[in-house]
N, C-alpha and C positions, 0 to 999 in steps of 0.2 A: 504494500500500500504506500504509495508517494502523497506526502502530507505537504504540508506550504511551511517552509521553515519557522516562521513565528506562529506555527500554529499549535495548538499544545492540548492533546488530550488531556480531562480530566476526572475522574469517578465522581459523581456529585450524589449525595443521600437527599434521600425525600423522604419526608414526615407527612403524613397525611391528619387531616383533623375533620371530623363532623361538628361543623359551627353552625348552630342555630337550623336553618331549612340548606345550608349549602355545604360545597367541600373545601378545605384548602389543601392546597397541595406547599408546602411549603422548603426550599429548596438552604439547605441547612448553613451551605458553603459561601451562599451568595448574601441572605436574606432576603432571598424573593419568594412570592408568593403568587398562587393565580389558585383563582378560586369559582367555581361551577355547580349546577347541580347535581353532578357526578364526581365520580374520582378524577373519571379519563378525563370529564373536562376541563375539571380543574389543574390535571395534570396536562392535557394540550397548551393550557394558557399562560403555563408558567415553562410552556417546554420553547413557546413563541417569543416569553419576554428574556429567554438566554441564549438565543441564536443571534449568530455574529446578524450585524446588516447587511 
């Protein structure tokens, strides 16, 4: 696999949380969050707020 030299994988943990009517998905390494009324969504929207631009 050919990576982009400033590029740098990383393992990043997620915490999930059942908050009130929704989910969060909370991303431990970064302190972000996204949050849905699923896991998966919640976890789609914090998988969007950590992708390079």
């Amino acid at each position: 696999m050919t990576t982009h030299p400033l590029q740098m994988e990383m393992p990043r943990r997620v915490a999930f949380y059942d908050h009130e009517d929704q989910w969060v998905a909370h991303c431990l390494e970064f302190d972000l969050v996204g949050c849905g009324e699923t896991r998966d969504e919640a976890l789609k929207l914090l998988t969007d707020a950590l992708a390079p631009a």
